[in-house]
N, CA, C and O atoms as a GROMACS GRO file, in nm:
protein
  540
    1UNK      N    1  -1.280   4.076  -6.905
    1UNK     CA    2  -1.182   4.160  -6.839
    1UNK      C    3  -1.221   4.307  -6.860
    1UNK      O    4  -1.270   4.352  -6.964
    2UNK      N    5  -1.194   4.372  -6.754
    2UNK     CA    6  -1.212   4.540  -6.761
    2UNK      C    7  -1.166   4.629  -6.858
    2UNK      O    8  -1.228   4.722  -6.910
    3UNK      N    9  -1.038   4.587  -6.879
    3UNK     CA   10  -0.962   4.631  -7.005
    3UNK      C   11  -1.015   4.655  -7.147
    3UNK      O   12  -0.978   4.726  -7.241
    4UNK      N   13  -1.119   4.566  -7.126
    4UNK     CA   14  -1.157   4.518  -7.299
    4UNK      C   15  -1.329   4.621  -7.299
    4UNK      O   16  -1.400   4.643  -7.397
    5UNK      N   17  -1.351   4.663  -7.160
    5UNK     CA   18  -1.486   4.788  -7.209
    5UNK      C   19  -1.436   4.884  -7.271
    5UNK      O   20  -1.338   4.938  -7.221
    6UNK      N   21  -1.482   4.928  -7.381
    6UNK     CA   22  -1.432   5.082  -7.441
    6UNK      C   23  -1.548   5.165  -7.354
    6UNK      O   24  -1.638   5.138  -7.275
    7UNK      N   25  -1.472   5.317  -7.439
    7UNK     CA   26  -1.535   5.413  -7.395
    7UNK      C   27  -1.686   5.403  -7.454
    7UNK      O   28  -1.783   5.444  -7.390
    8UNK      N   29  -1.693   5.357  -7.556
    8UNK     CA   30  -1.818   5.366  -7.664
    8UNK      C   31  -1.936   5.312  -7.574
    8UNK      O   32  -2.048   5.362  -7.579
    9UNK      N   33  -1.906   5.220  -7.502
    9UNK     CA   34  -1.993   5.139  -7.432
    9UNK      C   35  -2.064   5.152  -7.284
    9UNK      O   36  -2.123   5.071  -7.213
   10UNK      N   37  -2.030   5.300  -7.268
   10UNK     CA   38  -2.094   5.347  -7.160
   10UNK      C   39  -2.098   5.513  -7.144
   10UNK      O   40  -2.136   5.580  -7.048
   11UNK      N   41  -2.038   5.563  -7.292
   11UNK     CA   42  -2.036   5.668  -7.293
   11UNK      C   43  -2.239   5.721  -7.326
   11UNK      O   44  -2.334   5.650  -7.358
   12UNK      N   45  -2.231   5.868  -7.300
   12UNK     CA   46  -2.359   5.929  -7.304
   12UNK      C   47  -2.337   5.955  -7.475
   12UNK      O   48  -2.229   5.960  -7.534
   13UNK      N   49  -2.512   5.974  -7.548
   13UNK     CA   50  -2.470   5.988  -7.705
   13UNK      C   51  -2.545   6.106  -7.698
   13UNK      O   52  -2.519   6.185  -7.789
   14UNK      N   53  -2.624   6.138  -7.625
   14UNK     CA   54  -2.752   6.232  -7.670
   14UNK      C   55  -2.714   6.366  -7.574
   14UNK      O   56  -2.762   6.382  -7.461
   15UNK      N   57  -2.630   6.446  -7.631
   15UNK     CA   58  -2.545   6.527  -7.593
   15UNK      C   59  -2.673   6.651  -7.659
   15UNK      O   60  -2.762   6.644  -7.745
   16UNK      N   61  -2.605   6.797  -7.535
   16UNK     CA   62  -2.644   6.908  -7.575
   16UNK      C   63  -2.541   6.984  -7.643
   16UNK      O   64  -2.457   7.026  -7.563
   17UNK      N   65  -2.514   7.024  -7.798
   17UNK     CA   66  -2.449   7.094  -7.837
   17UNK      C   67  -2.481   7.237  -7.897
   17UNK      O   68  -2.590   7.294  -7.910
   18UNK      N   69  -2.334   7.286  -7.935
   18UNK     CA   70  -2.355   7.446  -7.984
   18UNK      C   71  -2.249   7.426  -8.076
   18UNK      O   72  -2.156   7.347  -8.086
   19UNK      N   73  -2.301   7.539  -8.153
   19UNK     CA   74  -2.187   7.548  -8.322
   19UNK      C   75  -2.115   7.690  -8.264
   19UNK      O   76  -2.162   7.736  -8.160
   20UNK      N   77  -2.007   7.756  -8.326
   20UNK     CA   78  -1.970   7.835  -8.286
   20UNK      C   79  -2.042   7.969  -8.312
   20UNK      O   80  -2.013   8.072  -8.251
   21UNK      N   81  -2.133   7.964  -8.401
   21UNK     CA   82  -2.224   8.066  -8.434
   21UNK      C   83  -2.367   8.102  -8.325
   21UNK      O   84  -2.445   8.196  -8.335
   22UNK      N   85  -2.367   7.998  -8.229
   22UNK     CA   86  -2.494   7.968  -8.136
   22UNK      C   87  -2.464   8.146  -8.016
   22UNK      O   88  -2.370   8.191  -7.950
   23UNK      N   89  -2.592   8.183  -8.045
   23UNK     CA   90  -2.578   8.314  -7.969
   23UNK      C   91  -2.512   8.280  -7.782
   23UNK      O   92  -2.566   8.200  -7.705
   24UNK      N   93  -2.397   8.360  -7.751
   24UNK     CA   94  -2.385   8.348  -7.551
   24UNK      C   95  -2.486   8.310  -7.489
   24UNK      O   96  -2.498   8.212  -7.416
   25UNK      N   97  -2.597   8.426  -7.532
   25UNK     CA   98  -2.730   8.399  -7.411
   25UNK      C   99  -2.815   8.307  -7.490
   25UNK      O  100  -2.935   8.328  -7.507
   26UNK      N  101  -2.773   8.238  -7.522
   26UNK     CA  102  -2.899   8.109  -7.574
   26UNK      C  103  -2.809   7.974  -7.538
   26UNK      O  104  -2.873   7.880  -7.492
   27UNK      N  105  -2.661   7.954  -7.556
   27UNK     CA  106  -2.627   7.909  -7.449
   27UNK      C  107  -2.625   7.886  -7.338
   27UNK      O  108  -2.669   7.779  -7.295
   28UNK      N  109  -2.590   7.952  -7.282
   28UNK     CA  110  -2.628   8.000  -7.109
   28UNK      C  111  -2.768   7.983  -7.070
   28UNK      O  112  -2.782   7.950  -6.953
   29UNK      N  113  -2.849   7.994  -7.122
   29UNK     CA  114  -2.991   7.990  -7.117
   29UNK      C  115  -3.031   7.807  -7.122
   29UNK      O  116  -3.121   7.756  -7.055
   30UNK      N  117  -2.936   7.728  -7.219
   30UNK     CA  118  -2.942   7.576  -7.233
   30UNK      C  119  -2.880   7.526  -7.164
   30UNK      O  120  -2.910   7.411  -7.132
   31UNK      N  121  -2.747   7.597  -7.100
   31UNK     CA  122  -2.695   7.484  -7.005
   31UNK      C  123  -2.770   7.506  -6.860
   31UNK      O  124  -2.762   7.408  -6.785
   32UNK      N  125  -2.859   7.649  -6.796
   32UNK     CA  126  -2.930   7.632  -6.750
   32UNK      C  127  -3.033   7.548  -6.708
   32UNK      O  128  -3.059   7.509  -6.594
   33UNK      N  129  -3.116   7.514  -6.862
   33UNK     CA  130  -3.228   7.428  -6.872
   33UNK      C  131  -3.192   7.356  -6.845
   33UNK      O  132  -3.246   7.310  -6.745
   34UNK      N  133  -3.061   7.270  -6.905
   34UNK     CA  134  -3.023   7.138  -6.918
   34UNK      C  135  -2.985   7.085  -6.756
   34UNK      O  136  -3.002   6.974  -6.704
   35UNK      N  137  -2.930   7.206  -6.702
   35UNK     CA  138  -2.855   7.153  -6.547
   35UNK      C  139  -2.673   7.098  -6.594
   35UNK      O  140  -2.598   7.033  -6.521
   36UNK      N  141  -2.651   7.136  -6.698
   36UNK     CA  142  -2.512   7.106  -6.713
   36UNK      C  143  -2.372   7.202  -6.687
   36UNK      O  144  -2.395   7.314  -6.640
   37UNK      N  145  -2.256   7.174  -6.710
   37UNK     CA  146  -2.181   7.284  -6.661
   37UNK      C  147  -2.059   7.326  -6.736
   37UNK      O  148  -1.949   7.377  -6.719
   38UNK      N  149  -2.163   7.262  -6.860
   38UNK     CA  150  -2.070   7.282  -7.019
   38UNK      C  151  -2.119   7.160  -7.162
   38UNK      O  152  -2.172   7.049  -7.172
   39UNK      N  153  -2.075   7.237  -7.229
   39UNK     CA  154  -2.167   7.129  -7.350
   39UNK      C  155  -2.002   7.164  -7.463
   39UNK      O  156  -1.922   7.258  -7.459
   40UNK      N  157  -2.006   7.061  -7.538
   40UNK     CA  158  -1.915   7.083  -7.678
   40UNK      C  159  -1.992   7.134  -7.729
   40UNK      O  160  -2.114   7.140  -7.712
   41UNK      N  161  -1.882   7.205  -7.847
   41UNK     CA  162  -1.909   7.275  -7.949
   41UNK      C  163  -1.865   7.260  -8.111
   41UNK      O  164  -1.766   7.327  -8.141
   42UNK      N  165  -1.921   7.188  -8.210
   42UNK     CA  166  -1.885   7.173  -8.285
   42UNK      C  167  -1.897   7.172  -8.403
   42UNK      O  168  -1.963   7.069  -8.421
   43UNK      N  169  -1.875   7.223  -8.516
   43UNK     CA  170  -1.865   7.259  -8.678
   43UNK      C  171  -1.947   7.147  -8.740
   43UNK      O  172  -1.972   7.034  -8.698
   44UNK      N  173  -1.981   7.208  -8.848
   44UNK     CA  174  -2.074   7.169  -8.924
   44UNK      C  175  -2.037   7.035  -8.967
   44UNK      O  176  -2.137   6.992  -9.026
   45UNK      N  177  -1.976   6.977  -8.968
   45UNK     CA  178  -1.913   6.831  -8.961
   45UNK      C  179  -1.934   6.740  -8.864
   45UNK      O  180  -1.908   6.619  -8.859
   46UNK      N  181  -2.003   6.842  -8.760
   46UNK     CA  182  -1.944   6.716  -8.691
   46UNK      C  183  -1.831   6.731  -8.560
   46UNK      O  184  -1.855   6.704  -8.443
   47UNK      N  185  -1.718   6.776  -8.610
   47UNK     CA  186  -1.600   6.754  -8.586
   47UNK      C  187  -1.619   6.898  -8.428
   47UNK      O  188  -1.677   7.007  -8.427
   48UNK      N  189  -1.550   6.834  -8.330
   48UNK     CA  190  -1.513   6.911  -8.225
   48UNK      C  191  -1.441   7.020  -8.206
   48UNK      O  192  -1.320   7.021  -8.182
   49UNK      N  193  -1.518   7.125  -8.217
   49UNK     CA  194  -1.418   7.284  -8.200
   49UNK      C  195  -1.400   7.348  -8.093
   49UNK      O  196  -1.322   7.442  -8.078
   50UNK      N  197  -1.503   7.277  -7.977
   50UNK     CA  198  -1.408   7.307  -7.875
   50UNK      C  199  -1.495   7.256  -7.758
   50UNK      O  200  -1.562   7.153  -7.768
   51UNK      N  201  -1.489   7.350  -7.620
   51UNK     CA  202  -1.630   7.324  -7.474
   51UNK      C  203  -1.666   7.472  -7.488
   51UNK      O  204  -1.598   7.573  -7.511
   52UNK      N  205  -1.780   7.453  -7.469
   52UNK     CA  206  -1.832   7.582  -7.330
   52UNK      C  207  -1.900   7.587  -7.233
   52UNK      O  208  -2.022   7.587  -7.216
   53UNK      N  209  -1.776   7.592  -7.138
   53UNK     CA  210  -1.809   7.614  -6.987
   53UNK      C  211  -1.893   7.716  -6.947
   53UNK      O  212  -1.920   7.821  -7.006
   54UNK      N  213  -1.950   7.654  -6.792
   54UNK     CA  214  -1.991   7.803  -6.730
   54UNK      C  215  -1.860   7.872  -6.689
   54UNK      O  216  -1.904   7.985  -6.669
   55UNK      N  217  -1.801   7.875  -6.678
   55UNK     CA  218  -1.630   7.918  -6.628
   55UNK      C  219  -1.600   8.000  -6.796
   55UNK      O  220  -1.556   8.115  -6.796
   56UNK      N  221  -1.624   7.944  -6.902
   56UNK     CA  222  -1.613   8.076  -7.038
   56UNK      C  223  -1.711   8.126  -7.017
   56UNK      O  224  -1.680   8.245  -7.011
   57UNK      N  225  -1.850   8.116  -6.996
   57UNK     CA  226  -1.958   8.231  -6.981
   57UNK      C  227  -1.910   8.341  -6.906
   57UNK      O  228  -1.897   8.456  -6.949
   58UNK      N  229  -1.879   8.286  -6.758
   58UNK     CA  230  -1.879   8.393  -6.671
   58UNK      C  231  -1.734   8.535  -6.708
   58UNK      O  232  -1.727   8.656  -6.691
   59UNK      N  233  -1.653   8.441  -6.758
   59UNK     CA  234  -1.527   8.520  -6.810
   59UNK      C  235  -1.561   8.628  -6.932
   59UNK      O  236  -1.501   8.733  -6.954
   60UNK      N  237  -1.697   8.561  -7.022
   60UNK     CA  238  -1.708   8.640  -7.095
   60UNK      C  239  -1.777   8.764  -7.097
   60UNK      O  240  -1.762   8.868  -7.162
   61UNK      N  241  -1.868   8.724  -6.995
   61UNK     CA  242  -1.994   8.840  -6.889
   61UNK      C  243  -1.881   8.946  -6.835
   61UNK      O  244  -1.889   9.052  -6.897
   62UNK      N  245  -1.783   8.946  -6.740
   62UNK     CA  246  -1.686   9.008  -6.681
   62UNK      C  247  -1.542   9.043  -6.775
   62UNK      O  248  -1.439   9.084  -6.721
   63UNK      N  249  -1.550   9.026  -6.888
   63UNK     CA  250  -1.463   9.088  -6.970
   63UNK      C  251  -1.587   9.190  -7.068
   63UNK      O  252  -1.547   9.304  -7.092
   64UNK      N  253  -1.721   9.158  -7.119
   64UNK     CA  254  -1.749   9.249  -7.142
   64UNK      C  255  -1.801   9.375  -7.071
   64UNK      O  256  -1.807   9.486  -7.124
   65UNK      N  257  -1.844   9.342  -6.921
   65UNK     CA  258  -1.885   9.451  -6.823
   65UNK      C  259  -1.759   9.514  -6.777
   65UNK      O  260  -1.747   9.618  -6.712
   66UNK      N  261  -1.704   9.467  -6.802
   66UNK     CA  262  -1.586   9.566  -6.779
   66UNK      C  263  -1.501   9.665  -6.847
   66UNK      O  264  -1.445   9.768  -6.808
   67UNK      N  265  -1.508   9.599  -6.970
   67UNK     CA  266  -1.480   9.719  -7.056
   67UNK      C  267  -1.634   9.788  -7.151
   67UNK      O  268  -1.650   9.858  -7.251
   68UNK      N  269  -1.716   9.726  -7.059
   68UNK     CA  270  -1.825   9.817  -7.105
   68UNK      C  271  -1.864   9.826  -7.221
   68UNK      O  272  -1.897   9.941  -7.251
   69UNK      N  273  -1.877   9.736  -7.316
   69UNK     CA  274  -1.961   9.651  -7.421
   69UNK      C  275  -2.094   9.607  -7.343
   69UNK      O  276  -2.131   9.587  -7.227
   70UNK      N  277  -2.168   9.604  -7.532
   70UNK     CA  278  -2.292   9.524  -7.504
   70UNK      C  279  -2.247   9.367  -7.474
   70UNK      O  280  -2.161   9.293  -7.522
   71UNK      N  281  -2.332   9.355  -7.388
   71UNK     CA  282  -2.370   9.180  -7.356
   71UNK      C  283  -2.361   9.098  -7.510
   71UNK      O  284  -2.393   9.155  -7.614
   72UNK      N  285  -2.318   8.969  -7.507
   72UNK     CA  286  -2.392   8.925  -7.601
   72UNK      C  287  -2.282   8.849  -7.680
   72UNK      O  288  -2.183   8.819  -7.615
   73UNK      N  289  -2.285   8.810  -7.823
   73UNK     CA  290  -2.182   8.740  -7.876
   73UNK      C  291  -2.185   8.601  -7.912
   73UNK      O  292  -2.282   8.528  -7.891
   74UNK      N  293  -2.086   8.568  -7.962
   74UNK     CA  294  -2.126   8.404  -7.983
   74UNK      C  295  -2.055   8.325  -7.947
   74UNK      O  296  -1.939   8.366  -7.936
   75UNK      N  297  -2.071   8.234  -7.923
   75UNK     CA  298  -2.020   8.106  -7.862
   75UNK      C  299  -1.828   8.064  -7.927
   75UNK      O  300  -1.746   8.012  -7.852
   76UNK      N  301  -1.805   8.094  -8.039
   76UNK     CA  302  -1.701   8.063  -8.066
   76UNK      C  303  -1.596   8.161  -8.007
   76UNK      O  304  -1.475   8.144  -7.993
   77UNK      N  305  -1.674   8.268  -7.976
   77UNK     CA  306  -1.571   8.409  -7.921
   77UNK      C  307  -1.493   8.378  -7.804
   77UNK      O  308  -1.375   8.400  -7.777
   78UNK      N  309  -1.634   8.290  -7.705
   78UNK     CA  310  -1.530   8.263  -7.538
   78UNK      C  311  -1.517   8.084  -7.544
   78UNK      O  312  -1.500   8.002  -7.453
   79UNK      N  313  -1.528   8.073  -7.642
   79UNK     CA  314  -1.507   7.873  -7.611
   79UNK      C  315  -1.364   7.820  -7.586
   79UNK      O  316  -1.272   7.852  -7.661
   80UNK      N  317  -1.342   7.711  -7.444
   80UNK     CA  318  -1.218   7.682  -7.462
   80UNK      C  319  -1.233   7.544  -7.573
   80UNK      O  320  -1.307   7.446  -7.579
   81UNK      N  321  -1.081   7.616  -7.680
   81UNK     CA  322  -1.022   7.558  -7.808
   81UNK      C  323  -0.993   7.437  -7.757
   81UNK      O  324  -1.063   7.336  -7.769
   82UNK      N  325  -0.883   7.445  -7.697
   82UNK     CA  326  -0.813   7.323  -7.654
   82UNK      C  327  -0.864   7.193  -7.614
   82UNK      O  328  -0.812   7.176  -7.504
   83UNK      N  329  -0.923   7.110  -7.635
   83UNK     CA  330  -0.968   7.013  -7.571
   83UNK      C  331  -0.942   6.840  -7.572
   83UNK      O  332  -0.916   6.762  -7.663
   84UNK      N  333  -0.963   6.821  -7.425
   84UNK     CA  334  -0.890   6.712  -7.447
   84UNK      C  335  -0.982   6.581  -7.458
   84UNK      O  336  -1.078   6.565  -7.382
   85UNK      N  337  -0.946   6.488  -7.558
   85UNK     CA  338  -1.055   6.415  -7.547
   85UNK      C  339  -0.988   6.237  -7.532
   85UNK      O  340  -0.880   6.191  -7.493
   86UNK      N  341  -1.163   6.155  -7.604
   86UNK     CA  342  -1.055   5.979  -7.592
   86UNK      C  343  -1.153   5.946  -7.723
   86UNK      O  344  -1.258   5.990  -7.769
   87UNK      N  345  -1.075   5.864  -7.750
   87UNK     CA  346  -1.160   5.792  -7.912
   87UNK      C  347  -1.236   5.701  -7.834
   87UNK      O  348  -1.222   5.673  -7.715
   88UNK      N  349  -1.314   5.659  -7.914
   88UNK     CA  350  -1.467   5.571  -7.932
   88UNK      C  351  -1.402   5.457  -7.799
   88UNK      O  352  -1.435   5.445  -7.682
   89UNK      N  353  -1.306   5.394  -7.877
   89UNK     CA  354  -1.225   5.272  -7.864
   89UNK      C  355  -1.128   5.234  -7.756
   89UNK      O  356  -1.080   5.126  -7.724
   90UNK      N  357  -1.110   5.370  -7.704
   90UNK     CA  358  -1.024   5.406  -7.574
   90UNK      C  359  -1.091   5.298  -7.468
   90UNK      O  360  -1.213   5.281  -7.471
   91UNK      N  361  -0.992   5.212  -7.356
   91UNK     CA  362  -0.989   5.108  -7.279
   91UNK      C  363  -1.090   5.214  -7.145
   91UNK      O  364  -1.063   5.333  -7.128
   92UNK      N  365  -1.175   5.158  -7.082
   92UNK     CA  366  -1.195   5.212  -6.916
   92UNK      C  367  -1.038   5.257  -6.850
   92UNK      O  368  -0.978   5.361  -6.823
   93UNK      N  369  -1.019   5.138  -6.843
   93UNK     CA  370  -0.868   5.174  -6.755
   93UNK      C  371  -0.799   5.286  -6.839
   93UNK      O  372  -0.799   5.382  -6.763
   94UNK      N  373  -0.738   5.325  -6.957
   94UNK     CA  374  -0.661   5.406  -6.986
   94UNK      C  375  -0.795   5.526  -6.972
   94UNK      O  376  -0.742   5.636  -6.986
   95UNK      N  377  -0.918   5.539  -6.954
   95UNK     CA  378  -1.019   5.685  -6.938
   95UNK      C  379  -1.034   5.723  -6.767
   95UNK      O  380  -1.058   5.836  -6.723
   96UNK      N  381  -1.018   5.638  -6.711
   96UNK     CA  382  -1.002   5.639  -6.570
   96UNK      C  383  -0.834   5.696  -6.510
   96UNK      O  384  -0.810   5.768  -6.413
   97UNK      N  385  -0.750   5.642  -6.598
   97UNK     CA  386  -0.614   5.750  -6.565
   97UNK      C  387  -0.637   5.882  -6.596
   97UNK      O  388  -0.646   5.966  -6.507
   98UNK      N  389  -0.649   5.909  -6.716
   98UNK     CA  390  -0.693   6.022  -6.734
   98UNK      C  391  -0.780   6.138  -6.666
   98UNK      O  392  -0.764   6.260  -6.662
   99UNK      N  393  -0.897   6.036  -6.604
   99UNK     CA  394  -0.961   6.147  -6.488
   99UNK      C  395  -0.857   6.126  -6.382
   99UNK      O  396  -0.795   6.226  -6.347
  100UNK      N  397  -0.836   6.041  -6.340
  100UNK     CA  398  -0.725   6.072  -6.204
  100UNK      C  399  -0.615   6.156  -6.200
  100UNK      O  400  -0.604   6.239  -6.110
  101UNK      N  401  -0.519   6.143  -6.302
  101UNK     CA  402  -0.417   6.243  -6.345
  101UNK      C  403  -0.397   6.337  -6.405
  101UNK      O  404  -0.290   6.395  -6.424
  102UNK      N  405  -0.556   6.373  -6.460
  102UNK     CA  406  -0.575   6.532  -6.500
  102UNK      C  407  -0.687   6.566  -6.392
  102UNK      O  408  -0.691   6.674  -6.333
  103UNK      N  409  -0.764   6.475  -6.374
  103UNK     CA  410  -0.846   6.582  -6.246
  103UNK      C  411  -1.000   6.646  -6.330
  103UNK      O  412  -1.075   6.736  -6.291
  104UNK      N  413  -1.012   6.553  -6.466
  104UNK     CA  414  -1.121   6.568  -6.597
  104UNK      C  415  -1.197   6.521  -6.489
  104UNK      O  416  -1.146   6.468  -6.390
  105UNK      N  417  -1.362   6.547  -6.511
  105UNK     CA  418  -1.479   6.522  -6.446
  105UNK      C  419  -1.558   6.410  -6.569
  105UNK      O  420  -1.599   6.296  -6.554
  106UNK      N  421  -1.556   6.506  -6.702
  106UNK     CA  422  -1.594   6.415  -6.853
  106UNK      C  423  -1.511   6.441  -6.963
  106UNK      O  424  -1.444   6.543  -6.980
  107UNK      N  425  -1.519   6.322  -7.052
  107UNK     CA  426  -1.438   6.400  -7.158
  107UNK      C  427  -1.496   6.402  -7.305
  107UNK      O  428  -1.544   6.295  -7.343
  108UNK      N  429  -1.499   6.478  -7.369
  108UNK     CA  430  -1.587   6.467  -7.514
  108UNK      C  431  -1.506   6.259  -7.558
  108UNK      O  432  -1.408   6.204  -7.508
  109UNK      N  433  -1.578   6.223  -7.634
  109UNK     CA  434  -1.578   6.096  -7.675
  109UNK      C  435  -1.534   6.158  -7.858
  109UNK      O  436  -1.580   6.266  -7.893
  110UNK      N  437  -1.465   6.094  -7.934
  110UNK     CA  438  -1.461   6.089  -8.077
  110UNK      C  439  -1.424   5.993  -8.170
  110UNK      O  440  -1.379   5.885  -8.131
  111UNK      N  441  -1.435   6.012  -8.264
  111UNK     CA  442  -1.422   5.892  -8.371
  111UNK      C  443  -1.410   5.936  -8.499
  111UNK      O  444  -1.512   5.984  -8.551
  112UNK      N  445  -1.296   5.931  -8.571
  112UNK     CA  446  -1.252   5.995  -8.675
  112UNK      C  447  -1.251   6.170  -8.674
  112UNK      O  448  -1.271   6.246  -8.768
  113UNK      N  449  -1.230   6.193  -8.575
  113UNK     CA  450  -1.256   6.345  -8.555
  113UNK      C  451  -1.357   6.409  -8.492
  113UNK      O  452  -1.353   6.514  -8.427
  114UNK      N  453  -1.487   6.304  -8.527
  114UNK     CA  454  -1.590   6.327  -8.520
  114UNK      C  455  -1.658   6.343  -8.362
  114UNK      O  456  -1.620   6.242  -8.304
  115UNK      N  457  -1.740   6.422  -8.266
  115UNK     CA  458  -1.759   6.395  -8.155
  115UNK      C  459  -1.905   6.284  -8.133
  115UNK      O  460  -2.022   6.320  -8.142
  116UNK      N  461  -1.872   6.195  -8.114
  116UNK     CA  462  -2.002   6.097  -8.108
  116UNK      C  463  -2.024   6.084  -7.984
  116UNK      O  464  -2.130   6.022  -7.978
  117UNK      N  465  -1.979   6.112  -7.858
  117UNK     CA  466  -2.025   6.128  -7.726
  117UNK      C  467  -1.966   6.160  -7.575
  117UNK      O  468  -1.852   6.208  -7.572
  118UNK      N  469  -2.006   6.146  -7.499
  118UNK     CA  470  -1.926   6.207  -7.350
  118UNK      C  471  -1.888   6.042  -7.278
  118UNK      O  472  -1.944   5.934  -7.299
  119UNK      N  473  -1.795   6.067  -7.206
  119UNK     CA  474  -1.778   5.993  -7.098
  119UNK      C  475  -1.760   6.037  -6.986
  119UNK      O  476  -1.677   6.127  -6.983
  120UNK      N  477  -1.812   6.007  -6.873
  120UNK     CA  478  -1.790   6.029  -6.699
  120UNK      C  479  -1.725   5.982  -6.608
  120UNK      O  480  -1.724   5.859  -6.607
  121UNK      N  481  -1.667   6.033  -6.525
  121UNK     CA  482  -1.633   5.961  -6.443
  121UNK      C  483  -1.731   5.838  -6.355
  121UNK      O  484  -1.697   5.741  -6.287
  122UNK      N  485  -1.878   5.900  -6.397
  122UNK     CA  486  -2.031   5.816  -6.339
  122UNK      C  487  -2.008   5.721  -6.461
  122UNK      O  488  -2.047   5.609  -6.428
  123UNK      N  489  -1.980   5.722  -6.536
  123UNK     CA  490  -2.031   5.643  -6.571
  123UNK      C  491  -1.902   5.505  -6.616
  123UNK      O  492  -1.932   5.395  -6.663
  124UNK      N  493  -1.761   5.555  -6.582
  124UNK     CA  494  -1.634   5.438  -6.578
  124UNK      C  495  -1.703   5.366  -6.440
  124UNK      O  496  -1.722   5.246  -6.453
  125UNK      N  497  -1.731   5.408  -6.345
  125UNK     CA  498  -1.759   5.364  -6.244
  125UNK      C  499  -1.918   5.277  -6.245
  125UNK      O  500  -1.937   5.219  -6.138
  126UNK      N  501  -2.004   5.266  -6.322
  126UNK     CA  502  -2.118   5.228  -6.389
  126UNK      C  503  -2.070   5.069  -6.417
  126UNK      O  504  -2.109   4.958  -6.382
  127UNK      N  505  -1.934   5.138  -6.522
  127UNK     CA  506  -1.902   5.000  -6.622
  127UNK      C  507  -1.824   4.883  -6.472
  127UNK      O  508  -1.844   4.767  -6.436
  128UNK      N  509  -1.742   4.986  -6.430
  128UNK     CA  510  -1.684   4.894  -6.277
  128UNK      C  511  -1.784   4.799  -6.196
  128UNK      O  512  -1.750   4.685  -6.164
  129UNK      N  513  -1.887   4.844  -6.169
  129UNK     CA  514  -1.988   4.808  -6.132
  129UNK      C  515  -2.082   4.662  -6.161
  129UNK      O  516  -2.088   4.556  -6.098
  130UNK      N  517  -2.154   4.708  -6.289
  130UNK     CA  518  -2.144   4.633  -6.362
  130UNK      C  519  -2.021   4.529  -6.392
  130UNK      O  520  -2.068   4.415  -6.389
  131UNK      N  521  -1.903   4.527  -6.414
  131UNK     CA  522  -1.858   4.423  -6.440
  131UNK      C  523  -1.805   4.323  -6.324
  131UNK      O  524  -1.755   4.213  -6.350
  132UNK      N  525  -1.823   4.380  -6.182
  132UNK     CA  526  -1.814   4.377  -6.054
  132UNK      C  527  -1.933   4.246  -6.058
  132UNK      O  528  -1.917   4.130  -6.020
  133UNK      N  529  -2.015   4.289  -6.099
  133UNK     CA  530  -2.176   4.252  -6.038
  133UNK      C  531  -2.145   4.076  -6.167
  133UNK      O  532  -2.139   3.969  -6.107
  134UNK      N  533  -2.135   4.075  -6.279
  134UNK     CA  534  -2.106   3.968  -6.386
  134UNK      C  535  -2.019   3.935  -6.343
  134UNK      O  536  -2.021   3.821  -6.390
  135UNK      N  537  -1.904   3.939  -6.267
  135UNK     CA  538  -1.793   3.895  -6.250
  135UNK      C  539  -1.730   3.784  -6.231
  135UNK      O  540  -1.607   3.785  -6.216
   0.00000   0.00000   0.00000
């Protein structure tokens, strides 16, 4: 049954991250390389302190050109805090409401606090698929 895939089982593990100390432009410069449109960010633990978007880059580029500061800074300065995530163990079906009724694209993955990986909307639809295809 569908119910019984967790998130763990189709989530991505080999994530691009940043600590909050990781310089703006060396960020920006990796989610470039990478082709992504945000990476977590998280403490020396481990543990999830937050995202950074291209949407905090650009806010942070246009709050410092505007009041006319140097460029530059670190990653914990413009990261959004708030984030919402699903444990390891979380059902497809209850990660699939979640993108539908928040309108999430991915969501950090965790486990004891800890961030151990992403999930997609590519990839609930992977597991659908797949269990479509065994069915």
């Amino acid at each position: 049954m569908l119910r019984s895939v967790k998130a763990r089982d189709y989530m991505t593990e080999s994530l691009v991250t940043f600590t909050p100390d990781t310089q703006l432009f060396t960020a920006i410069r990796l989610l470039q390389e990478h082709r992504i449109s945000g990476a977590p960010v998280v403490d020396e633990q481990g543990r999830l302190a937050g995202i950074l978007s291209e949407l905090d880059c650009l806010r942070a580029i246009l709050a410092l050109t505007y009041h006319e500061e140097e460029m530059g800074g670190v990653v914990g300065d413009y990261m959004t805090r708030t984030v919402e995530t699903v444990e390891h163990d979380a059902d497809i079906i209850a990660v699939s409401k979640i993108f539908i009724e928040r309108g999430r694209r991915r969501l950090p993955v965790v486990h004891h606090g800890r961030l151990v990986g992403q999930i997609s909307r590519c990839d609930v639809l992977r597991a659908v698929e797949e269990f479509a295809q065994d069915g």
